[in-house]
C-alpha positions as CSV (number, residue, x, y, z in Angstrom):
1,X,0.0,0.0,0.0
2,X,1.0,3.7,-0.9
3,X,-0.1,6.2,1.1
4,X,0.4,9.8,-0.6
5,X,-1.1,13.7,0.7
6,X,-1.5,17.1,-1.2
7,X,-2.7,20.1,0.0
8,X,-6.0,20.9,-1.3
9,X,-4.6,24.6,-2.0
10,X,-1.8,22.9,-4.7
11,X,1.1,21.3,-5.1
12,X,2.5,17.9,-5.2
13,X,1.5,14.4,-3.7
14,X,4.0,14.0,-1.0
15,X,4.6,10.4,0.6
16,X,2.9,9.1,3.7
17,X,4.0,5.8,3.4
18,X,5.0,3.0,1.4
19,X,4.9,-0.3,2.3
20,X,7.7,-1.5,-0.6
21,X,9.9,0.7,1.1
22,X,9.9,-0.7,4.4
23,X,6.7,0.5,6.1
24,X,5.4,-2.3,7.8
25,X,2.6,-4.0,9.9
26,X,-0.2,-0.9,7.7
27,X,-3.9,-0.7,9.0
28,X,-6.1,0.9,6.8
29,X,-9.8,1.4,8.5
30,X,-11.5,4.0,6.3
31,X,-15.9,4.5,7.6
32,X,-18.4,6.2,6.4
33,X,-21.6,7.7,8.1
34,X,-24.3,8.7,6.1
35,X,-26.6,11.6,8.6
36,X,-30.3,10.8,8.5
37,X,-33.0,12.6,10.3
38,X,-35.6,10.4,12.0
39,X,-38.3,12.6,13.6
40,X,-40.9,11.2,15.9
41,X,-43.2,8.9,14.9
42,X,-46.2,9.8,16.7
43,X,-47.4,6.7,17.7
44,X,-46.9,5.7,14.2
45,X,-45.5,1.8,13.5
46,X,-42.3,2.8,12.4
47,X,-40.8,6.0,12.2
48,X,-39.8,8.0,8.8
49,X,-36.2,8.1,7.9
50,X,-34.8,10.8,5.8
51,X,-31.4,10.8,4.2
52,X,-29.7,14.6,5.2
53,X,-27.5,14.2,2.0
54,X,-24.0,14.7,3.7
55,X,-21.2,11.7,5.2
56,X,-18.8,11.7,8.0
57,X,-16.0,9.6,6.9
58,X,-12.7,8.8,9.1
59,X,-9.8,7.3,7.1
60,X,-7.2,6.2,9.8
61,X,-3.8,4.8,8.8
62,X,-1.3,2.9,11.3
63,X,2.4,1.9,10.0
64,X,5.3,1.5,11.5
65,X,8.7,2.9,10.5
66,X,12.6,2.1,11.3
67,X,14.8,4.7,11.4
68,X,18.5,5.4,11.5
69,X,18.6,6.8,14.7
70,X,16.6,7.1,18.2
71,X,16.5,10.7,17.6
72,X,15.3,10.5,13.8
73,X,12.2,8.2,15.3
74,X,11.0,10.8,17.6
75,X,11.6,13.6,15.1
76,X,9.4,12.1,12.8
77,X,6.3,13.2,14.8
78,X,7.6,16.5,15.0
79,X,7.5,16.4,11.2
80,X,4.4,14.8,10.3
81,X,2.7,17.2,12.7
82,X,4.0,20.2,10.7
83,X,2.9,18.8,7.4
84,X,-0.4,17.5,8.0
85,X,-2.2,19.9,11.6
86,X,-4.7,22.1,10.3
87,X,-4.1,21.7,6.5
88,X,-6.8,20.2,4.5
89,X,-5.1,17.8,2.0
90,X,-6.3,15.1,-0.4
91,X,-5.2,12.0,0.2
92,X,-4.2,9.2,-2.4
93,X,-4.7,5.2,-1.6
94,X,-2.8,2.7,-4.3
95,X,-2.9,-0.5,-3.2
96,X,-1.8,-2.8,-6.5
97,X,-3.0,-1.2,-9.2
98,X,-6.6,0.5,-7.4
99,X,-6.4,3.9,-6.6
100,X,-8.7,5.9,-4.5
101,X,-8.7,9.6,-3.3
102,X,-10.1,10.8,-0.3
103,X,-10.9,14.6,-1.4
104,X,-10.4,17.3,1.4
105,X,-9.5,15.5,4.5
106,X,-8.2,17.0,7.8
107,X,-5.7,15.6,10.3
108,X,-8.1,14.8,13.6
109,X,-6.3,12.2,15.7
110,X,-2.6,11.3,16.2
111,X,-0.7,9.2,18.3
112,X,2.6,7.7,18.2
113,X,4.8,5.1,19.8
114,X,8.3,5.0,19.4
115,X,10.5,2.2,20.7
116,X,14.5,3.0,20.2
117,X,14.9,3.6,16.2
118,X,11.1,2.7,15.5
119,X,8.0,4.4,15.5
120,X,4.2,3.7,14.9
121,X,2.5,6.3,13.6
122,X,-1.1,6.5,13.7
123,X,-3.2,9.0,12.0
124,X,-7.0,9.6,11.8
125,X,-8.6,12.0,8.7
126,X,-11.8,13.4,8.2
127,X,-13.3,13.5,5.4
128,X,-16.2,13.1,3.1
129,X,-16.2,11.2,0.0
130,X,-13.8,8.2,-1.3
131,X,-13.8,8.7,-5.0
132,X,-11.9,6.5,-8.0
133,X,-11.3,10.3,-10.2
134,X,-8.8,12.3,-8.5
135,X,-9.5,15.9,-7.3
């Protein structure tokens, strides 16, 4: 699996991770809520549902990384907190020769272990939409 992030503002994908480089032991858990209203039956059988027309999705990812050195590991979250806090980006998902976007997600969740020269990142997004086109 590839893992790849833009900022919706421009530029280029930049890598996340990469499993054929050495990122190991991936999770990839994206869900999807749909919001639907379902106002009071009044004593009727079953209630009406109605479909509000807009998803909560979280996409999170969980890798872990080697690095050279002890230091290198814990700067890591240093830098993936400076690319990713507050900066809506789209993300890109290849895993063989599928791709999917995930269109103007935000960083919401991270937490990281790091045990000498590794580290296991994990990162939750919110977003949207999954989509096959790219944005």
């Amino acid at each position: 699996m590839l893992v790849e992030y833009k900022p919706v503002a421009g530029g280029t994908y930049a890598l996340l991770f990469d499993e054929s480089a050495g990122a190991g032991n991936e999770r990839f858990n994206p869900q999807f809520r749909d919001n639907v209203m379902k106002p009071g039956g009044y004593g009727a059988a079953s209630s009406p549902k109605i479909p509000l027309n807009n998803t909560l999705g979280t996409i999170t990812f969980k890798w872990n990384a080697n690095y050279d050195t002890a230091d290198l590991a814990k700067a890591s979250i240093r830098a993936l907190r400076a690319a990713l806090k507050g900066v809506p980006v789209h993300l890109q998902v290849t895993q063989g020769t599928d791709v999917d976007y995930y269109p103007n997600a935000i960083l919401s969740q991270s937490s990281h272990e790091i045990y000498g020269r590794e580290a296991i990142h994990t990162l939750t997004f919110e977003t949207d939409d999954v989509t096959a086109t790219a944005p």
